[in-house]
DRENDO-59317 format. One record per residue (C-alpha): chain; residue number from 1; x, y, z. Coordinates in Angstrom, 2 decimals, always signed. Layout:
N
node ch=A | i=NUM | c1=X | c2=Y | c3=Z;
...
This chain:
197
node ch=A | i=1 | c1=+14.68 | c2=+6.87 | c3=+1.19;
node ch=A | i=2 | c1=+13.12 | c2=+8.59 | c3=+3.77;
node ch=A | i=3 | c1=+9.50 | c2=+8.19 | c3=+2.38;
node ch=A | i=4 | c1=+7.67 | c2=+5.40 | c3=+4.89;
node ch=A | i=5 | c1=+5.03 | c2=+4.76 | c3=+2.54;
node ch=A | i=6 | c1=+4.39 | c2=+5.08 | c3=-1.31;
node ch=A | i=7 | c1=+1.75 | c2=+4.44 | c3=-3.70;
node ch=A | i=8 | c1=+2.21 | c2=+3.87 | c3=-7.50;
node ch=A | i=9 | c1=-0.41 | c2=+3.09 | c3=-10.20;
node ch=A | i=10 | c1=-1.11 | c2=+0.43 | c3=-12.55;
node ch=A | i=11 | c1=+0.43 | c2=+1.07 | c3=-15.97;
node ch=A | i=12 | c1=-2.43 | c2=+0.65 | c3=-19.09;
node ch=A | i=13 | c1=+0.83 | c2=-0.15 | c3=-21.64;
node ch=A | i=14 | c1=+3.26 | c2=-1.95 | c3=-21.45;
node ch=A | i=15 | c1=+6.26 | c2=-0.51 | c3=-19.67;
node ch=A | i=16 | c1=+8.58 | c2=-2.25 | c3=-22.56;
node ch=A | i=17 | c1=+6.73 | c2=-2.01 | c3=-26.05;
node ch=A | i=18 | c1=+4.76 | c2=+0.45 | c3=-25.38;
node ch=A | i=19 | c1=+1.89 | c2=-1.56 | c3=-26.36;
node ch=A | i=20 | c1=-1.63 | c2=-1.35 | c3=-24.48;
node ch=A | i=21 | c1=-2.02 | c2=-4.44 | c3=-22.31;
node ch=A | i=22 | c1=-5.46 | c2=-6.30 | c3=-22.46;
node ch=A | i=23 | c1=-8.10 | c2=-6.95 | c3=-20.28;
node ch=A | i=24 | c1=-8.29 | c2=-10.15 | c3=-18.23;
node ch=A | i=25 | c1=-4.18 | c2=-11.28 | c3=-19.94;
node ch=A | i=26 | c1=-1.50 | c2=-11.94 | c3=-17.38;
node ch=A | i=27 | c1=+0.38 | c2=-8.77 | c3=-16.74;
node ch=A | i=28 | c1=+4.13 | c2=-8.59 | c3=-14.80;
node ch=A | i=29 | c1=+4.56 | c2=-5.67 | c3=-12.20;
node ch=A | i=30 | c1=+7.75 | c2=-4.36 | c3=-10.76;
node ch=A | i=31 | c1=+8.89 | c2=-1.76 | c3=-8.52;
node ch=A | i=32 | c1=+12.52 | c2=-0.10 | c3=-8.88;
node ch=A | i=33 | c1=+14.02 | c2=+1.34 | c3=-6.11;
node ch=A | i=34 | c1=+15.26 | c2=+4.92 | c3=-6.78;
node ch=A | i=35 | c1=+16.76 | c2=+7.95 | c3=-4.64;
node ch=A | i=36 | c1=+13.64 | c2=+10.08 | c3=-5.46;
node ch=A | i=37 | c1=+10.99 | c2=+7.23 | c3=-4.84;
node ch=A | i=38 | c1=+9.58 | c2=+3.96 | c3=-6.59;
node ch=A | i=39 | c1=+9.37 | c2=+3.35 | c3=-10.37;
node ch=A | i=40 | c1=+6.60 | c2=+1.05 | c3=-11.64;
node ch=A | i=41 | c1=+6.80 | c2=-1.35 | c3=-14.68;
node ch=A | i=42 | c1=+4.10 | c2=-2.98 | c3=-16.06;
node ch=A | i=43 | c1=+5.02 | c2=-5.42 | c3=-19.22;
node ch=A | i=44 | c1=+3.44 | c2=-8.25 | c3=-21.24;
node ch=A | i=45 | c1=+5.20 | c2=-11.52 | c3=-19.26;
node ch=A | i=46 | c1=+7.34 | c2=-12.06 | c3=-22.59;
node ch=A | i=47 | c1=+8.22 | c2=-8.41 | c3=-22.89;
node ch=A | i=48 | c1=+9.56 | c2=-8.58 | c3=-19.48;
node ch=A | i=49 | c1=+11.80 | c2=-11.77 | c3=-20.12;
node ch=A | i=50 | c1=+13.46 | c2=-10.31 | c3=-22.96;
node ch=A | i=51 | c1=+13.92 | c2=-6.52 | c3=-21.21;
node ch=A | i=52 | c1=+17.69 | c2=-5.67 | c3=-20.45;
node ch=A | i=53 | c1=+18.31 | c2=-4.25 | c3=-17.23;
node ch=A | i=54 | c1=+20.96 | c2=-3.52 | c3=-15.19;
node ch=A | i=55 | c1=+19.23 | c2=-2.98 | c3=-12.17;
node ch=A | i=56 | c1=+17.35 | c2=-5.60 | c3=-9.88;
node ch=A | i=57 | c1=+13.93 | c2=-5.03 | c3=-8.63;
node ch=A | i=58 | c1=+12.68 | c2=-4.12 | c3=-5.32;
node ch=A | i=59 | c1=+9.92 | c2=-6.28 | c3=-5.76;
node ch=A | i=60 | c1=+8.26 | c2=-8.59 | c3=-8.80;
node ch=A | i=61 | c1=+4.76 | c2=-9.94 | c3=-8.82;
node ch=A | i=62 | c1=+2.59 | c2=-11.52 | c3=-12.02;
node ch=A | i=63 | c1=-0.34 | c2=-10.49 | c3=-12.28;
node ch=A | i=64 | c1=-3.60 | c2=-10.19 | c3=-14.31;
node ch=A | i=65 | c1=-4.27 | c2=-6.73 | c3=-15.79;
node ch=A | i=66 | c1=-7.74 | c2=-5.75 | c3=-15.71;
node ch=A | i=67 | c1=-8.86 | c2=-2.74 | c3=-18.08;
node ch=A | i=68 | c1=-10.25 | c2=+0.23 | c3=-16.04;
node ch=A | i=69 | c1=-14.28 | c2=+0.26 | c3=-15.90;
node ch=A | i=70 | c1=-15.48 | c2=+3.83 | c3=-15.80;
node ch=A | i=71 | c1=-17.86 | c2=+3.90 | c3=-12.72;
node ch=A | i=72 | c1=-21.43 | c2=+5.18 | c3=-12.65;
node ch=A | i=73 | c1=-21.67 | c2=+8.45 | c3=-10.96;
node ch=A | i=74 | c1=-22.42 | c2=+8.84 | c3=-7.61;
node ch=A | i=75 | c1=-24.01 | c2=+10.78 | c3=-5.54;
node ch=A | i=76 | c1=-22.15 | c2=+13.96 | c3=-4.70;
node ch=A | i=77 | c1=-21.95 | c2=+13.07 | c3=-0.69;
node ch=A | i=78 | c1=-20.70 | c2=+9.68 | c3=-0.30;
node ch=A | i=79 | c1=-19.12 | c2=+8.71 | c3=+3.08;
node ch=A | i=80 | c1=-15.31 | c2=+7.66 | c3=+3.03;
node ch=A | i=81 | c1=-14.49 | c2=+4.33 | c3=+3.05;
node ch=A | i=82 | c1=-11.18 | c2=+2.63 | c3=+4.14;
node ch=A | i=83 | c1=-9.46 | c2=+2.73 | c3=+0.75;
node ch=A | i=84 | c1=-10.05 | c2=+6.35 | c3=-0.18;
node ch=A | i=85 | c1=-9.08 | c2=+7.06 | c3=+3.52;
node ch=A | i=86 | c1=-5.73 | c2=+5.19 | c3=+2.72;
node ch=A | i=87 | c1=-5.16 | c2=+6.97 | c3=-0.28;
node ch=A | i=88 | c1=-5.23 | c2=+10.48 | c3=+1.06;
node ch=A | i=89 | c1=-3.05 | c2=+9.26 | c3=+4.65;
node ch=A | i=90 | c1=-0.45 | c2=+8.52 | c3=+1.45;
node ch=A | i=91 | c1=-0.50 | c2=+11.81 | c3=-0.18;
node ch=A | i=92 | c1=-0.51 | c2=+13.48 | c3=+3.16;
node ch=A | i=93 | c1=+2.97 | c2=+11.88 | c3=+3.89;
node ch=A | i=94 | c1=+2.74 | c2=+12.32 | c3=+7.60;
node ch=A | i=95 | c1=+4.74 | c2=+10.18 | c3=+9.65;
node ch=A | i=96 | c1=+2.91 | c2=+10.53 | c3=+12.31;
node ch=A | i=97 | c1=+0.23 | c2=+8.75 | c3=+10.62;
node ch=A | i=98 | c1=+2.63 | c2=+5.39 | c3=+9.94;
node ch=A | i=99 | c1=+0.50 | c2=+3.56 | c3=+12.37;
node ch=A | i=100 | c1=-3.37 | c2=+4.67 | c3=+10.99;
node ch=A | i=101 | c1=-1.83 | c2=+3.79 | c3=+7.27;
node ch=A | i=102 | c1=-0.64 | c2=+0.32 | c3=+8.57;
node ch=A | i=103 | c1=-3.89 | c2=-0.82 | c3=+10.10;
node ch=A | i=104 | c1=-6.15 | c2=+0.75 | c3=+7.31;
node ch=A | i=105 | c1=-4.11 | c2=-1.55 | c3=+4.75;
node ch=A | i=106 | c1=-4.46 | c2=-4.94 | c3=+6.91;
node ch=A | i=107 | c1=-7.86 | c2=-4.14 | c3=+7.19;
node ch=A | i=108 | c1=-8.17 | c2=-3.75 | c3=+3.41;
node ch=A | i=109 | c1=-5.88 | c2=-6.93 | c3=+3.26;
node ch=A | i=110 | c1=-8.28 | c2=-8.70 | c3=+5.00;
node ch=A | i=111 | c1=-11.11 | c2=-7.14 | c3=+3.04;
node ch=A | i=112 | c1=-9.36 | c2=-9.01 | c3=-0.30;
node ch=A | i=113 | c1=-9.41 | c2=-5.11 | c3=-1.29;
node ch=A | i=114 | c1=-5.51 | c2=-5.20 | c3=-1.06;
node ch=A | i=115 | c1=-3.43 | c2=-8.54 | c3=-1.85;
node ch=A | i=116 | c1=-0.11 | c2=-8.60 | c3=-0.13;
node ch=A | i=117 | c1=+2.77 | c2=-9.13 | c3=-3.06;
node ch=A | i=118 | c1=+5.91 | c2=-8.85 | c3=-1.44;
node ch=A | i=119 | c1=+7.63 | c2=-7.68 | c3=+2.11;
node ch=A | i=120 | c1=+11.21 | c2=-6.64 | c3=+2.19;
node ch=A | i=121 | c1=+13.42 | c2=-6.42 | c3=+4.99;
node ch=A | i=122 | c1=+15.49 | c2=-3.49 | c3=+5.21;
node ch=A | i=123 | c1=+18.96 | c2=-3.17 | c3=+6.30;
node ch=A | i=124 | c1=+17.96 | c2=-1.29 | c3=+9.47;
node ch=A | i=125 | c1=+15.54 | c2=-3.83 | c3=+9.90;
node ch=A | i=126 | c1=+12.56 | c2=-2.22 | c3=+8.78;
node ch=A | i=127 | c1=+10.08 | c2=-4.07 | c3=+7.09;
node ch=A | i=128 | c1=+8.32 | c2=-2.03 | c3=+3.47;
node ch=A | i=129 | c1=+5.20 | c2=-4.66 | c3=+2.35;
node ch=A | i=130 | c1=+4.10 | c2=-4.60 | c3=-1.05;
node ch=A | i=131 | c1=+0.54 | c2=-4.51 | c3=-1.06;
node ch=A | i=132 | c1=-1.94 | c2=-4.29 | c3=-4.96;
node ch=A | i=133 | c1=-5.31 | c2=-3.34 | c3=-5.13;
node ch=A | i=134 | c1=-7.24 | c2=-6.22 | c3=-6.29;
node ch=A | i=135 | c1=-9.58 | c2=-4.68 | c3=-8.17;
node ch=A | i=136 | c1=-7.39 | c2=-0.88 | c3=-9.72;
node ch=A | i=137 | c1=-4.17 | c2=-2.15 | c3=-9.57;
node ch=A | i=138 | c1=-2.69 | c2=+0.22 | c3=-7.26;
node ch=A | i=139 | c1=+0.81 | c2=-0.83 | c3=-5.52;
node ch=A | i=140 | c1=+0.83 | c2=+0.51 | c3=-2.01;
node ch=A | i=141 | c1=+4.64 | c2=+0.62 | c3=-0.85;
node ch=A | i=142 | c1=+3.55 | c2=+0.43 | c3=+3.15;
node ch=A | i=143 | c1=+6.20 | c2=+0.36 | c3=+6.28;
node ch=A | i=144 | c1=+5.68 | c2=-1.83 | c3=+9.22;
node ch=A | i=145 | c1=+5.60 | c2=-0.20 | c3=+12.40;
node ch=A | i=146 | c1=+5.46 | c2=-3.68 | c3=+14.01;
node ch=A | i=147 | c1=+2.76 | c2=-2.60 | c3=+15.73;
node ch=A | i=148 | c1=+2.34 | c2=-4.84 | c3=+19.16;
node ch=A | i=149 | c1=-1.37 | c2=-6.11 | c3=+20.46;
node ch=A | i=150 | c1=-1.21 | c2=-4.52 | c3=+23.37;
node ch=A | i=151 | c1=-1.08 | c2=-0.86 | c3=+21.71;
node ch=A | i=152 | c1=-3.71 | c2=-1.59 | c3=+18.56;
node ch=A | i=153 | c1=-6.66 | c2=-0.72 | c3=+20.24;
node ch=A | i=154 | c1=-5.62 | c2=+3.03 | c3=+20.34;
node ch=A | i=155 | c1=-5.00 | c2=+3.04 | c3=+16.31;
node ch=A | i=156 | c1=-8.07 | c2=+1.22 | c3=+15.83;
node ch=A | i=157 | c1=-10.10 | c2=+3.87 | c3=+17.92;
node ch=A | i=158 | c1=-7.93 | c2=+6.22 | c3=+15.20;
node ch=A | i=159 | c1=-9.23 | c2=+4.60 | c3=+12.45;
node ch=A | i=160 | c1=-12.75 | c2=+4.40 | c3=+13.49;
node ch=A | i=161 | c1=-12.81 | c2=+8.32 | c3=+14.49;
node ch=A | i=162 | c1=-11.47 | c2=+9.21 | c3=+10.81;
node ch=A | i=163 | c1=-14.02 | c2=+6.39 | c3=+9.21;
node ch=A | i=164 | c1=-16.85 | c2=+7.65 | c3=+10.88;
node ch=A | i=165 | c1=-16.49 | c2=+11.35 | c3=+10.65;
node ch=A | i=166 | c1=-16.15 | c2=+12.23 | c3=+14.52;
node ch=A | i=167 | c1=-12.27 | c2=+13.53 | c3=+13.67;
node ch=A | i=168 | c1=-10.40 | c2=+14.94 | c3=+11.61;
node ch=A | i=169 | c1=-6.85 | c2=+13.93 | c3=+9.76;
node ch=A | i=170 | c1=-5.13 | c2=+16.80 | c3=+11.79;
node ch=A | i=171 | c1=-6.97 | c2=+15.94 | c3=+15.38;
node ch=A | i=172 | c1=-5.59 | c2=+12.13 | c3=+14.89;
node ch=A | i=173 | c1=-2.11 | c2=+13.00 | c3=+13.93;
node ch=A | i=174 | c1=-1.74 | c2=+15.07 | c3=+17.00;
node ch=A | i=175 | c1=-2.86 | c2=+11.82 | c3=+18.97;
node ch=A | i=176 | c1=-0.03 | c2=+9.84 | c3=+16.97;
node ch=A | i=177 | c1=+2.57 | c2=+10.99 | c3=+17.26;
node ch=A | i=178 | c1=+3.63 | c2=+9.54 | c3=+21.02;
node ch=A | i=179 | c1=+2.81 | c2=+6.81 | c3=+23.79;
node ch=A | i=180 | c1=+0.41 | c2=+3.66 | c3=+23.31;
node ch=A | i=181 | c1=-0.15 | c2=+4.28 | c3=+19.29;
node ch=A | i=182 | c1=+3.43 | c2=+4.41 | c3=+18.45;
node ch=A | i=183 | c1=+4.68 | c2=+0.88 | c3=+17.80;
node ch=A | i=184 | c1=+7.46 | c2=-0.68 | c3=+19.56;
node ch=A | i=185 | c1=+9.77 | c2=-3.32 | c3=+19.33;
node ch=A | i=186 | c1=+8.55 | c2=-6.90 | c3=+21.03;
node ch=A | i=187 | c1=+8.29 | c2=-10.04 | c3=+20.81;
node ch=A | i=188 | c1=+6.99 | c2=-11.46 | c3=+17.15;
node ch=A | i=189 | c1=+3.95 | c2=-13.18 | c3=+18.71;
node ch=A | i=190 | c1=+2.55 | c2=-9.94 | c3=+20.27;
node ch=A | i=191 | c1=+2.98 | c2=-7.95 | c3=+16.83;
node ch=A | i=192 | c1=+0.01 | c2=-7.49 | c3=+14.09;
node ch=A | i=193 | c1=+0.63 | c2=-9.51 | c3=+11.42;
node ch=A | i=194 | c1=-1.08 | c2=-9.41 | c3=+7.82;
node ch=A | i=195 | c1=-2.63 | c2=-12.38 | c3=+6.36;
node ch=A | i=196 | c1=+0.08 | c2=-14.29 | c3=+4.23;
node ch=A | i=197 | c1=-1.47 | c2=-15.90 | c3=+0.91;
């Protein structure tokens, strides 16, 4: 698949009965590798048990389903944050970017916005990490550039710039795409690491 990131919402029924799934119950979440991208399953735990399949998953988490709240408006300016920054790096698709989208989820990670559910290692020896947003449910399918400590501090300068305002999406990516951003391949103690649970 030659996506490096993906994001896939929470279901509100269950991906098996069809049933709606209720606030605050324990919930079961799956991803399923296709050729066109990631399917997402959301099922009662005993739905899930009983489903037929004759496919594995990429990843399988349980969970707790939380029913959405509808927010109060806000006002009609309200600065970016991390999270809404990560969500339109995702539907840009630029990979480029792999780097900026990397950092912005360990910093949500770290944040306890996004829980870490599952990393796979890839037969080219990629790594994809699973991360869910705590709080909407989100799954964020999110390629490790295996970023190393000495080159971090350029990212995080990219970050910053597109947090605060001083740049914009298409200024960054130009700054991406080669030299100190770019992750290489080193030794695992100089690479960022997320938190593990």
């Amino acid at each position: 698949m030659s996506q490096e990131w993906n994001i896939r919402s929470r279901g509100h029924v269950c991906s098996v009965c069809a049933k709606p799934l209720v606030d605050k119950a324990p919930v079961v979440s799956a991803l399923r590798e296709t050729p066109s991208g990631y399917d997402r399953y959301d099922c009662h735990p005993e739905c899930w048990k009983a489903m037929e399949r004759d496919w594995e998953p990429f990843s399988v988490w349980d969970g707790v389903y939380f029913a959405p709240v509808k927010a109060p408006k806000s006002e009609p300016v309200k600065k970016e944050d991390a999270g809404e920054l990560l969500r339109q790096l995702i539907a840009l698709d630029d990979p480029t970017m792999q780097n900026v989208v990397y950092v912005l989820a360990v910093m949500l990670e770290r944040a306890k916005i996004l829980v870490e559910r599952d990393a796979k290692t890839l037969e080219d020896g990629k790594i994809r990490r699973v991360y869910e947003d705590r709080k909407q449910g989100d799954t964020f399918v999110i390629l490790d550039p295996r970023l190393r400590l000495d080159n971090i501090a350029a990212v995080q300068q990219q970050v910053v710039a597109l947090l605060s305002g001083t740049k914009t999406l298409g200024e960054v990516s130009g700054v991406d795409g080669e030299g100190a951003a770019q992750g290489e391949s080193g030794t695992p103690a100089d690479e960022v690491q997320p938190e593990t649970a």
